[in-house]
MDAnalysis code that builds the backbone (N, CA, C; Angstrom):
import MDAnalysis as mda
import numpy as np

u = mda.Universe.empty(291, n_residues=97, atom_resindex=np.repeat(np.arange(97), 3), trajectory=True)
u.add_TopologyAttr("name", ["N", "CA", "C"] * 97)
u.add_TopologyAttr("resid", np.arange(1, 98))
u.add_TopologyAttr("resname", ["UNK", "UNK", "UNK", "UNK", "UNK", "UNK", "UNK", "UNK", "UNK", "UNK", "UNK", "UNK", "UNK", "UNK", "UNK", "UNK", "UNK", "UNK", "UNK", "UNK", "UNK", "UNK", "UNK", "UNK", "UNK", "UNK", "UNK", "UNK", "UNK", "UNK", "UNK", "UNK", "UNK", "UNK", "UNK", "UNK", "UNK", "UNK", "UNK", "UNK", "UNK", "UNK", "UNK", "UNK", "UNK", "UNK", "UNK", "UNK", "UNK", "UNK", "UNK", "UNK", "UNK", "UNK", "UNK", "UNK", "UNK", "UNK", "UNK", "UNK", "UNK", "UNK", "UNK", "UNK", "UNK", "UNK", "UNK", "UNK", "UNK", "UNK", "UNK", "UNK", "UNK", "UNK", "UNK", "UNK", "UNK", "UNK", "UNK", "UNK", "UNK", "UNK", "UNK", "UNK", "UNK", "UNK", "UNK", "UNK", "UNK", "UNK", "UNK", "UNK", "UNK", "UNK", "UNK", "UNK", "UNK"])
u.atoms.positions = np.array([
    [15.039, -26.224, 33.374],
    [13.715, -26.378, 33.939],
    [13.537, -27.810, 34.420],
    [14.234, -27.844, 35.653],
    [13.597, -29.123, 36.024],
    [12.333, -29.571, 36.858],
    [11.651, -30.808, 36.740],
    [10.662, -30.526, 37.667],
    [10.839, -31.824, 38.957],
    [10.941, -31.318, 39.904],
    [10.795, -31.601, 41.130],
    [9.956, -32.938, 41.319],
    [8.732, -33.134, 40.584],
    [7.331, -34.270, 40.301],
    [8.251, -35.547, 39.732],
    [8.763, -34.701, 38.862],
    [9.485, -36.175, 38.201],
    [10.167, -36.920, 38.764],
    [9.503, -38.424, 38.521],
    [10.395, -39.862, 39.339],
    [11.608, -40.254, 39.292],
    [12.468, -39.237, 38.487],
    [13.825, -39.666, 38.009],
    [14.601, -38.521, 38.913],
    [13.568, -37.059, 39.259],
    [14.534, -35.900, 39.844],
    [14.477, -35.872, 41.220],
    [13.850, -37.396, 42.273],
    [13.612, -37.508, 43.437],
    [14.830, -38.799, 43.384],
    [15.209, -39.487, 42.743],
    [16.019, -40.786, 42.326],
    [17.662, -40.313, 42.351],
    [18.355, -41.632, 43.283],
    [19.761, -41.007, 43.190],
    [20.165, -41.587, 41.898],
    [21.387, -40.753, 41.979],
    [22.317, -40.986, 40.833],
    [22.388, -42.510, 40.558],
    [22.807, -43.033, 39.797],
    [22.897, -44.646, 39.313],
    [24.270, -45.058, 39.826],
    [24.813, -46.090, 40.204],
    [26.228, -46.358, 39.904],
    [26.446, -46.981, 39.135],
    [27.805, -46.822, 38.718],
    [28.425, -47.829, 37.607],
    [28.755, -48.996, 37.890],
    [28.354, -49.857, 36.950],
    [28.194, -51.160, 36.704],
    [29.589, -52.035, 36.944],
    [29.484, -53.169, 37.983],
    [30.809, -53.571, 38.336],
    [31.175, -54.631, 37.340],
    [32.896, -54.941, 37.249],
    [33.151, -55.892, 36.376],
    [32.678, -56.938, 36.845],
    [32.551, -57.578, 35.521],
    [31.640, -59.066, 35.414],
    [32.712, -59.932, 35.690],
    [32.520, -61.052, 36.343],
    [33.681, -61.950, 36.943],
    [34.274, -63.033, 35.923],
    [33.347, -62.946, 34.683],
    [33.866, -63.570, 33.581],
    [35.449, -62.873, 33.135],
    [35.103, -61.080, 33.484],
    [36.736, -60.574, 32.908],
    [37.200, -60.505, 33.904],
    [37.864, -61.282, 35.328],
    [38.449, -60.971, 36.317],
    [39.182, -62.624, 36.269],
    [38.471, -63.609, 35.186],
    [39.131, -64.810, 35.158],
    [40.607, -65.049, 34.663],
    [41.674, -65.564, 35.409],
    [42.959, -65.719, 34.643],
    [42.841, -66.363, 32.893],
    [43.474, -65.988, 32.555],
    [43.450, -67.179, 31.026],
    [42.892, -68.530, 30.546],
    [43.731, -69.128, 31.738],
    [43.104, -70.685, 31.608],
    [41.905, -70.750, 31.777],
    [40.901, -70.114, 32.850],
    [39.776, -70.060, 32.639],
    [39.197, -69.796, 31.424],
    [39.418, -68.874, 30.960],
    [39.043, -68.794, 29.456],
    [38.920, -69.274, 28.787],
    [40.319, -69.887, 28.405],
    [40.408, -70.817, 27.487],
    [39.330, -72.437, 27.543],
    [39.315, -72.698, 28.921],
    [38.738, -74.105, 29.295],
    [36.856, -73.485, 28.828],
    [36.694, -72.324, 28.936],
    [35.448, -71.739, 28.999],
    [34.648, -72.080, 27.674],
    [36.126, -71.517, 26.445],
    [35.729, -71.489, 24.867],
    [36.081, -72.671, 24.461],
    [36.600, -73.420, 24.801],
    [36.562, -74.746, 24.527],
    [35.101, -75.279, 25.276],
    [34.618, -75.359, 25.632],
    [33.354, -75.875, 26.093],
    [32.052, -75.382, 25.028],
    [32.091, -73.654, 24.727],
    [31.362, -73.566, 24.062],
    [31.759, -73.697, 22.433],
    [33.166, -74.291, 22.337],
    [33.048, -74.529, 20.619],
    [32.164, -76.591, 20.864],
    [32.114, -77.068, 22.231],
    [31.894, -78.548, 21.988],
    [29.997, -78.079, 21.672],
    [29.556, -77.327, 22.564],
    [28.532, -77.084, 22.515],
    [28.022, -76.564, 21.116],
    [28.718, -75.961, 20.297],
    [28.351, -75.031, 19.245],
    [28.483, -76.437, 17.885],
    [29.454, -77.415, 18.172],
    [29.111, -78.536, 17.218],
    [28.295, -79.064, 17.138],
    [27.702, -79.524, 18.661],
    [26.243, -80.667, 18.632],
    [25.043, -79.621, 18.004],
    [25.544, -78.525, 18.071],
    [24.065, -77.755, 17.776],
    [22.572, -78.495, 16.616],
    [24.001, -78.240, 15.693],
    [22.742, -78.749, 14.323],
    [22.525, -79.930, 14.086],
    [22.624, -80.791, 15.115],
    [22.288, -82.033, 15.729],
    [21.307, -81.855, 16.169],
    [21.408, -81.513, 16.919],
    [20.282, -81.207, 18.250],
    [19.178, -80.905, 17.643],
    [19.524, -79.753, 16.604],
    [18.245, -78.707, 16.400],
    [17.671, -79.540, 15.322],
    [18.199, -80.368, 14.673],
    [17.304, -81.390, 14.066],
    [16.408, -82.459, 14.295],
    [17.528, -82.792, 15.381],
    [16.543, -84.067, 15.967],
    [15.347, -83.418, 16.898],
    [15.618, -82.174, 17.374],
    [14.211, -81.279, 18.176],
    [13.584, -80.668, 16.867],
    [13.906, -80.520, 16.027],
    [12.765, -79.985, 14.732],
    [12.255, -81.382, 14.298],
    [12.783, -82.414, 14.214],
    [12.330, -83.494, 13.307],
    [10.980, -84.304, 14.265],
    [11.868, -84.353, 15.413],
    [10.734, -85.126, 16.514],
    [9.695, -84.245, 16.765],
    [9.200, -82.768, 16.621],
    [8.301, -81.764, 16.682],
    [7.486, -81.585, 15.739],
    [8.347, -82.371, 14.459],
    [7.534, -82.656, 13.261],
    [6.577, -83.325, 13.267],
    [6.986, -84.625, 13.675],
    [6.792, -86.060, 13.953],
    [5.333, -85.644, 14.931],
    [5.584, -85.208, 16.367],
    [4.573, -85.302, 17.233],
    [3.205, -84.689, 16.308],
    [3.835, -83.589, 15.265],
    [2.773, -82.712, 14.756],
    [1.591, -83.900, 13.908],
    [2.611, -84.904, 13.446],
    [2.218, -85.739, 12.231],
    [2.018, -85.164, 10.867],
    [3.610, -85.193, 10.991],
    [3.944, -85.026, 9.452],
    [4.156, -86.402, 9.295],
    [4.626, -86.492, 8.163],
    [5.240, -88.032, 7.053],
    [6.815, -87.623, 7.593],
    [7.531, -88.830, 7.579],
    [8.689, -89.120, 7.804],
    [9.422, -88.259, 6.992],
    [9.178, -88.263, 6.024],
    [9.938, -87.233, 4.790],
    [9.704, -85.991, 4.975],
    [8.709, -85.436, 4.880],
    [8.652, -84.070, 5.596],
    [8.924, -83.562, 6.216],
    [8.915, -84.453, 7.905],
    [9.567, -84.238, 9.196],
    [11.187, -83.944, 8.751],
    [11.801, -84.829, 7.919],
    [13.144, -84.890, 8.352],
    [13.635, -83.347, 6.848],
    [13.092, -82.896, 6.042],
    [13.134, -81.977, 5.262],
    [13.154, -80.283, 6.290],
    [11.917, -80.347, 6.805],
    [11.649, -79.822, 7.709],
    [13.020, -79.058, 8.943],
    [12.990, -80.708, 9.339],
    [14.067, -80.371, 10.193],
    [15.731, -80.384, 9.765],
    [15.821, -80.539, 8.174],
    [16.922, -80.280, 7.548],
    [16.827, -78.468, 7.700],
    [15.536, -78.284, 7.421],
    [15.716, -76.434, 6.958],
    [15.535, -75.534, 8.148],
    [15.412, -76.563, 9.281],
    [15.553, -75.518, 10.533],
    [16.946, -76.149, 11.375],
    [18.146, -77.153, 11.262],
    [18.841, -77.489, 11.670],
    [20.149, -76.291, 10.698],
    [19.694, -75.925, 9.581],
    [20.805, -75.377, 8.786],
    [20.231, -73.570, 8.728],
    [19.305, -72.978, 8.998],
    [18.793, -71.702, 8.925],
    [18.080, -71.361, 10.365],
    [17.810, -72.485, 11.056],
    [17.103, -71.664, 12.388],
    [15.514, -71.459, 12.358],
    [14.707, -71.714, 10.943],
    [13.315, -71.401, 10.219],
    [12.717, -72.633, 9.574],
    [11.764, -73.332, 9.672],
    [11.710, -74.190, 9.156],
    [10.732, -73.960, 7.961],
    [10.331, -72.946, 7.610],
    [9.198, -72.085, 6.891],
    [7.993, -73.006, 7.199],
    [7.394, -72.538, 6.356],
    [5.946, -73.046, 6.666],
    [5.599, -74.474, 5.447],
    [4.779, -75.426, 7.078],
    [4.767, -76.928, 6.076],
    [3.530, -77.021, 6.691],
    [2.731, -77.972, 6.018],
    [1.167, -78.630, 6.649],
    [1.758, -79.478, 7.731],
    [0.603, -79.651, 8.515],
    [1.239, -80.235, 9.858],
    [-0.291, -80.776, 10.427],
    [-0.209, -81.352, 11.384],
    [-1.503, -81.870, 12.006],
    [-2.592, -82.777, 11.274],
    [-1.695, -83.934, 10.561],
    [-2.409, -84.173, 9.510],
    [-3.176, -83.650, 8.234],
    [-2.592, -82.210, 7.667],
    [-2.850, -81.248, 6.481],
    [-4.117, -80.576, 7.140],
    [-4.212, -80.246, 8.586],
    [-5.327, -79.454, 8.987],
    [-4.659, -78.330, 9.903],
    [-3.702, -78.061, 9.520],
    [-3.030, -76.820, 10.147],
    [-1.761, -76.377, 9.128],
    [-1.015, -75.234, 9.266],
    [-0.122, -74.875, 8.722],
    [0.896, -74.337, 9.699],
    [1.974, -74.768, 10.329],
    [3.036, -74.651, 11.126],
    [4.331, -74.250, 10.422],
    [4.936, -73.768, 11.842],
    [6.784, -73.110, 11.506],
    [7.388, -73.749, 12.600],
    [8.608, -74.184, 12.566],
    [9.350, -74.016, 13.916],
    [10.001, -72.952, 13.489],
    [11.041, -72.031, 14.637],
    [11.910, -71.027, 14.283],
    [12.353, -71.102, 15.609],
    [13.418, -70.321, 15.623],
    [14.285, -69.977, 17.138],
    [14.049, -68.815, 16.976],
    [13.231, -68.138, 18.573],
    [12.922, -66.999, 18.730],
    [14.495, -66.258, 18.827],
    [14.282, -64.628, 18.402],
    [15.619, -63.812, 19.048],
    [15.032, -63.020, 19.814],
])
């Protein structure tokens, strides 16, 4: 029973999805590729500290807090919940998925 009304039974067929040019790369590409993202994947919890700690900071936390803070979102991704805005708010950082 199909019906004719429906937006999918007036619609052509789909085609299949072409290879991605990432798998059409010789080796060396590859390789030069994952080497780039293991340099990238070191600075991470760098990064994500000094952007949690300085986010702290703008919030006005205390130095100690900020850098606690951004210890528990540089090593988990969550920084749970701390007073922030001078103890007139309650904040998180997190990395959305």
């Amino acid at each position: 029973m199909s019906n004719p009304l429906h937006p999918d039974a007036t619609r052509a067929a789909a085609h299949p999805p072409a290879a991605s040019a990432e798998a059409m790369d010789p080796p060396e590409a590859m390789e030069a590729r994952e080497a780039e993202l293991d340099t990238t994947q070191a600075r991470g919890p760098f990064r994500a500290f000094r952007k949690a700690y300085r986010k702290a900071r703008d919030w006005h936390c205390s130095r100690g807090r900020a850098a606690v803070v951004a210890l528990r979102f540089a090593l988990t991704g969550d920084s749970g919940r701390f007073r922030s805005h001078g103890g007139w708010m309650v904040s998180r950082i997190y990395k959305p998925r």
